[in-house]
SESERO-942692 format. One record per residue (C-alpha): residue in one letter; x, y, z. Coordinates in steps of 0.2 Angstrom, whole numbers, plus 2048, in hexadecimal, padded with zeros to 3 digits. Each point is the difference from the previous one (the first is absolute). Last residue first. Layout:
<sites>
resn;u;v;w
A;X;Y;Z
...
</sites>
This chain:
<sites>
resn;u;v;w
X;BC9;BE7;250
X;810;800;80E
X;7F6;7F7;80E
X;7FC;7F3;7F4
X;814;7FC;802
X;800;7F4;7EE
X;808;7F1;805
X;80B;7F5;7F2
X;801;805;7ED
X;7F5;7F4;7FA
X;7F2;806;80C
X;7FC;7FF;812
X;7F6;80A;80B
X;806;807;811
X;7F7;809;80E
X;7F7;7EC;800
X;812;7FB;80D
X;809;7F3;7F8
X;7FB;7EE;7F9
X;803;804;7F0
X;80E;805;802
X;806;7EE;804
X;7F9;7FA;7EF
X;80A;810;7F5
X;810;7FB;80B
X;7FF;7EF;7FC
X;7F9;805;7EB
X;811;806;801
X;80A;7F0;7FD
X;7F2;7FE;7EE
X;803;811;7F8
X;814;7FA;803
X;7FD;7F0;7F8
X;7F9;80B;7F1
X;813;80A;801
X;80A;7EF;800
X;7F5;7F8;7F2
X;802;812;7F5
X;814;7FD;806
X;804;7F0;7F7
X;806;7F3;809
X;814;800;7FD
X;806;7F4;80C
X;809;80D;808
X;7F2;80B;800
X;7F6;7F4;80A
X;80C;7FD;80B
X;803;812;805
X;7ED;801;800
X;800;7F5;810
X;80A;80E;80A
X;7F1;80D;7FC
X;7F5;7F1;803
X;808;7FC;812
X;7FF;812;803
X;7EB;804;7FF
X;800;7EE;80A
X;808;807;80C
X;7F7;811;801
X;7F1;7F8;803
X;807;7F3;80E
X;809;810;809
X;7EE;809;800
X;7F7;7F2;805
X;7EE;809;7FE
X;7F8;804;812
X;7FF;814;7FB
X;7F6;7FC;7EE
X;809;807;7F4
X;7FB;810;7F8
X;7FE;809;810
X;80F;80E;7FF
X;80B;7F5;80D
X;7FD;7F0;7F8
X;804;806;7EE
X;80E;806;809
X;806;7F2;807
X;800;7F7;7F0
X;80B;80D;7F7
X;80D;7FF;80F
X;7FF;7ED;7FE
X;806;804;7EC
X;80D;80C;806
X;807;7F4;80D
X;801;7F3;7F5
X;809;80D;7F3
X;80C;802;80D
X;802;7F0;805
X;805;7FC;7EF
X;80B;80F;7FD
X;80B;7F9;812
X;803;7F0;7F7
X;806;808;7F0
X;80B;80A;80A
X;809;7F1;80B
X;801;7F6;7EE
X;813;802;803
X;801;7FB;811
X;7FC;7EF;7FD
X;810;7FE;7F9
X;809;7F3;80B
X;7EF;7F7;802
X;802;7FE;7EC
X;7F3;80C;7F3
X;7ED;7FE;802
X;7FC;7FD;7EE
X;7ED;7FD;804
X;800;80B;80C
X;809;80F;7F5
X;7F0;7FE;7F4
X;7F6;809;808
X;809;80E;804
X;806;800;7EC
X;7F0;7FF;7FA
X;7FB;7F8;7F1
X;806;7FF;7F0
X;810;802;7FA
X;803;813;7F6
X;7F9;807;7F1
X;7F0;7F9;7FF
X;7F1;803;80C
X;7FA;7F2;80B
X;806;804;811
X;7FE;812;7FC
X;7EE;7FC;7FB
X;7FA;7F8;811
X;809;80C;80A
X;7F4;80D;7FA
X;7F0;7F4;800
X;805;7FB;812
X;807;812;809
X;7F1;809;7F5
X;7F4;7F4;809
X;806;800;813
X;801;812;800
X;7ED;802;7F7
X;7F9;7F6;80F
X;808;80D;80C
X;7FB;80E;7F7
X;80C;80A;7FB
X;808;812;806
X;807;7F3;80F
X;80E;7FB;7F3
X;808;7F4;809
X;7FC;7F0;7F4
X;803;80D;7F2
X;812;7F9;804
X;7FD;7F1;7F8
X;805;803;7EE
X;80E;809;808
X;80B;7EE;7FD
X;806;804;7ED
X;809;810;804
X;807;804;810
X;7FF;7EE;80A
X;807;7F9;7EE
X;80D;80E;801
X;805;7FC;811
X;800;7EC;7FD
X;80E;803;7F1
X;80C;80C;80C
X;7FE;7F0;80D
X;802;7F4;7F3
X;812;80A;7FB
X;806;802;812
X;7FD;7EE;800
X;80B;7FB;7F0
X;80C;80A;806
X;809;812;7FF
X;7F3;807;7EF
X;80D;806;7F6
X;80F;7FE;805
X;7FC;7ED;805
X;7F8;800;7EC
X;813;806;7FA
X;808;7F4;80B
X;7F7;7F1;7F8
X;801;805;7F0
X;7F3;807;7F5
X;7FD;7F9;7EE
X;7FA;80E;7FA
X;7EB;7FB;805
X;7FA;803;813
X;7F6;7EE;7FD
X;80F;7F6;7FE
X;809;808;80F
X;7F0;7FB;80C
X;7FF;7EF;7F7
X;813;7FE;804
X;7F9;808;811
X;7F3;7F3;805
X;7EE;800;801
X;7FC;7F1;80A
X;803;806;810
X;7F7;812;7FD
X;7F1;7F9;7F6
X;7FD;7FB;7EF
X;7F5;80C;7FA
X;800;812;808
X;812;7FC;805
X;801;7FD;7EC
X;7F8;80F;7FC
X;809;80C;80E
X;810;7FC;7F8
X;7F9;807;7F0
X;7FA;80F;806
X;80E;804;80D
X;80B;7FD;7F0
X;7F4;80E;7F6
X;804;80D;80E
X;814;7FC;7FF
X;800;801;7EF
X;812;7F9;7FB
X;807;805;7EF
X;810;809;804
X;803;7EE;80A
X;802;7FF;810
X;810;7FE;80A
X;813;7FA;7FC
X;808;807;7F1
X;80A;7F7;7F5
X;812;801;800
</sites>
């Protein structure tokens, strides 16, 4: 009698891999489990892929972990107080920029994306940590902003919370973008061209400062 289980062959790690490629790309709704079983290679069977993994959601949830833990820390510089405030806000853009439009996985971002692909009312619960790494990254970006406030490189009456919206609504905007496959050098100059905002508004800070490509220079500090 055969065996029941996985085969010899199965590669757990490089399943996970796989299975997060198609949440990454389709969706959790729309990515289904014969596609799921197709993708993990053997021909795995239906009980052999629930030994594995448990369900389909315990498996999106594993996939969502090592997206937060790998491709998603392009934006943790965003709370990196060692930076300049300006120079957060750019290195989370331009670094998030090219993983969205590298090869070797679907482009885009997966937090981004999981809106767009919202799985059923009755599964909402699923994309619960991919909501959560938005906010997060919201909140690093007005953080950022607030600083530049706090250290005088931003004028104090500036908007911070309409600042750093705009800064997240074209992080979540370049999902789209890569999708659609523009090419990243167009992404990167449009990049040069959202922080000229914060370049404009510094401008208007306290004289102590002087401005150059890089942001505000502390003349105190020369």
């Amino acid at each position: 009698m055969a065996q029941m289980g996985r085969p010899r062959t199965f590669d757990r790690d490089h399943a996970v891999e796989q299975a997060l490629h198609l949440f990454w790309q389709h969706g959790y709704d729309a990515t289904s489990l014969a596609q799921l079983k197709a993708s993990l290679g053997g021909g795995i069977s239906a009980p052999s892929f629930y030994a594995a993994f448990g369900s389909k959601e315990a498996l999106f949830d594993e996939c969502v972990q090592r997206y937060l833990a790998t491709f998603a820390q392009v934006t943790e510089c965003l709370w990196d107080e060692s930076l300049p405030p300006r120079q957060a806000i750019e290195t989370a853009l331009r670094q998030s920029a090219r993983m969205q439009c590298e090869d070797g996985h679907p482009k885009g971002c997966m937090v981004s994306l999981s809106v767009m692909s919202a799985p059923s009312p009755e599964n909402a619960r699923v994309v619960d940590a991919l909501t959560q790494s938005r906010a997060h990254t919201r909140a690093g970006i007005l953080a950022c902003v607030e600083r530049g406030v706090s250290a005088g490189q931003l004028p104090g009456n500036i908007h911070a919370p309409a600042m750093a919206t705009m800064f997240d609504s074209f992080l979540q905007g370049i999902s789209i973008l890569a999708r659609d496959n523009t090419q990243y050098e167009v992404i990167d100059a449009a990049i040069t061209q959202i922080l000229l905002t914060w370049d404009n508004a510094a401008s208007t800070a306290p004289s102590m400062y002087r401005n150059d490509e890089k942001g505000l220079i502390d003349l105190t500090d020369e």
